[in-house]
Phi, psi and omega in degrees: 000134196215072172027325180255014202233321191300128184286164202234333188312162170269137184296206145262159173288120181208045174272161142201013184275156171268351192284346205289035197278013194265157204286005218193280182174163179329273218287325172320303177291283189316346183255335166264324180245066129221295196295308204331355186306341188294341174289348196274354141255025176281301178297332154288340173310299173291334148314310158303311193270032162251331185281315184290347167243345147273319172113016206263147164323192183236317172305327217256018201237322181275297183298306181306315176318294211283348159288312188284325150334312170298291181271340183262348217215242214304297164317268191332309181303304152017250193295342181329287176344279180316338170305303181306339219209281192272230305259346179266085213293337170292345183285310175298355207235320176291333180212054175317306178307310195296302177331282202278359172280325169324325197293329180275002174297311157299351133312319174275345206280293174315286173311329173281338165291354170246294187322263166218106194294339103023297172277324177293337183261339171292318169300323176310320191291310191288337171302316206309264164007247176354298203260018165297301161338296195294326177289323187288329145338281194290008161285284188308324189279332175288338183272332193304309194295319187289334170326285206271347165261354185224296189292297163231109238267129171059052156271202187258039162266091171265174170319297209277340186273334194278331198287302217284302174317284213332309207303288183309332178283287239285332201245350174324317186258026169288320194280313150355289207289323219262307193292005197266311196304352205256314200267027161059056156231070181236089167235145156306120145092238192252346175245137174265104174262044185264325194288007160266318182269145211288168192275347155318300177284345170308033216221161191268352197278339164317302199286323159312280195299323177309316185296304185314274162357325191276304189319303184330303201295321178308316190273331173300315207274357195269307169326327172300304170314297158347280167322300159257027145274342177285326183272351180069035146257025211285137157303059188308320156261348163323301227280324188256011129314316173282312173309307186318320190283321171311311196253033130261348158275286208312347143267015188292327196291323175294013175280141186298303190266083189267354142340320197248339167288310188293338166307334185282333186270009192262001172262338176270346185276312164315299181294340195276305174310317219260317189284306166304339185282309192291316201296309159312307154310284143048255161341285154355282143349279206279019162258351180107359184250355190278319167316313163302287186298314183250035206295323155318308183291330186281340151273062199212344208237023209261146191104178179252004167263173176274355165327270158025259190302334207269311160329313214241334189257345185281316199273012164272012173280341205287313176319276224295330197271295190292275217314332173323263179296012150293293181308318198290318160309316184297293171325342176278336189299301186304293164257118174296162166073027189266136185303162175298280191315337170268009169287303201272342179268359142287322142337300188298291203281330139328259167004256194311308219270285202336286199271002169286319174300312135003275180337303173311299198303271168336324192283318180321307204265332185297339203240357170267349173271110203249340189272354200322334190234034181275342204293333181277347207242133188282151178270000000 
């Protein structure tokens, strides 16, 4: 079973259990948003064994991983996007602005990938991080809605309770991060991004409050959870979503190679967007608005599985593949003499960071539709 293989119809509405809290059903969830979690030591796994068993450079050992991530996964979820956003002329017609504001995000990208990729990639990160975060929100706001809105109606999804997850998703992949960032050992690749950040956060005091803030937040959410397990409200898959999500970011910042630790939660992040974006077409589909509005994506999505769609976000990969090898031509030009690795990471990271930022960009407003799945669920 495979993200491009998997059916997608919407089922019929046949909730009334209150125990029914899943955005889909039992397995549909556990296996695109919770197992799928397995995945997530796989790119350094494979990392290891091309430098310790093969013998492989450790950068062309790194690049070949964070290439293939890229094209069999992490792309398609990418461009997945735009099936939502540019091909969707009512999504265009609702947000001209957001569309045509898009174009500067690949203007700074490009300057900053000759000027100084170093700063360009500290931002890539901290972006990434957010918007990984921001999707586990938005998971989470997706278990809230269905909670308080379909299965037991005005339930105990309060302010303090969504403060308290927020609280626990947003610092999680912080302390790790603040302490590697304090002894100036925080790098992508081949760039050391202590040399962009500022010496204020270069500090251990960062990291003493980043850890506090985390500890605080951890011990409010077990409590929280406890409680309302003692009282039988307890949300269950929100609640081992959020742990799940927890206790696989936080120590990912400790990897010596995190360029290639962070492809594992960005595979896991992937299956989860790829399975909800299509699902939501879907949705879409079977109401009758996708033929108007999306009419491309909608001869793409015709069956009851998702190939189709999985298909159709992969051959938008061919945009990302031409800006590549434009740049990759270009840089020996611009600069002679350019080191290999910083050749192929300006290439690489031009590409990809143009339309990821964009993906980031677009998801802001995408991740505010809580309703997204309403379509399946009775009123």
């Amino acid at each position: 079973m495979s993200v491009s293989s998997a059916s997608f119809s919407a089922p019929a509405p046949a909730m009334s259990s209150a125990s029914d809290f899943w955005l889909r059903n039992r397995r549909w969830d556990l296996f695109y948003i919770v197992v799928s979690v397995l995945v997530v030591p796989l790119p350094y796994i494979f990392y290891l064994i091309g430098v310790n068993q093969l013998g492989v450079n450790p950068d062309v050992s790194r690049n070949v991983v964070n290439g293939f991530v890229a094209i069999a996964v992490g792309g398609p979820h990418m461009m997945s996007t735009f099936l939502r956003t540019g091909l969707d002329n009512d999504f265009k017609k609702r947000y001209p602005m957001l569309i045509r504001s898009s174009i500067i995000i690949p203007i700074v990208v490009v300057s900053l990938a000759f000027l100084n990729l170093t700063l360009l990639l500290t931002i890539f990160f901290f972006w990434a991080m957010l918007h990984v975060l921001h999707q586990v929100i938005y998971v989470v706001e997706l278990y809230n809605h269905k909670e308080h809105t379909f299965v037991r109606k005005g339930s105990s999804v309060t302010l303090w309770s969504r403060l308290i997850d927020y609280a626990v998703i947003l610092t999680c992949l912080f302390p790790i991060a603040a302490y590697k960032i304090s002894q100036g050992s925080f790098q992508i690749g081949t760039n050391d991004l202590t040399k962009v950040i500022p010496n204020l956060f270069q500090n251990e005091l960062v990291f003493f409050a980043a850890a506090g803030v985390f500890v605080v937040a951890a011990i409010a959410f077990i409590v929280k959870s406890v409680g309302e397990y003692r009282n039988g409200t307890i949300n269950w898959p929100k609640t081992i979503f959020i742990s799940l999500s927890v206790v696989i970011f936080l120590p990912l910042p400790a990897f010596d190679n995190l360029d290639t630790a962070f492809q594992g939660a960005n595979m896991w992040h992937s299956f989860q967007y790829l399975a909800l974006t299509f699902y939501i077409i879907k949705i879409r589909q079977q109401l009758g608005k996708l033929d108007k509005d999306a009419p491309v994506v909608a001869r793409f999505s015709k069956g009851r599985d998702a190939r189709g769609l999985f298909g159709l976000s992969t051959l938008l990969l061919g945009g990302p593949i031409a800006v590549f090898l434009i740049v990759y031509a270009l840089a020996g030009i611009i600069i002679p003499g350019i080191d290999t690795n910083r050749h192929f990471d300006t290439a690489y990271y031009t590409a990809i960071l143009s339309f990821l930022w964009i993906h980031y960009y677009h998801d802001h407003f995408l991740f505010t539709n809580f309703e997204a799945l309403d379509g399946i669920t009775p009123g």
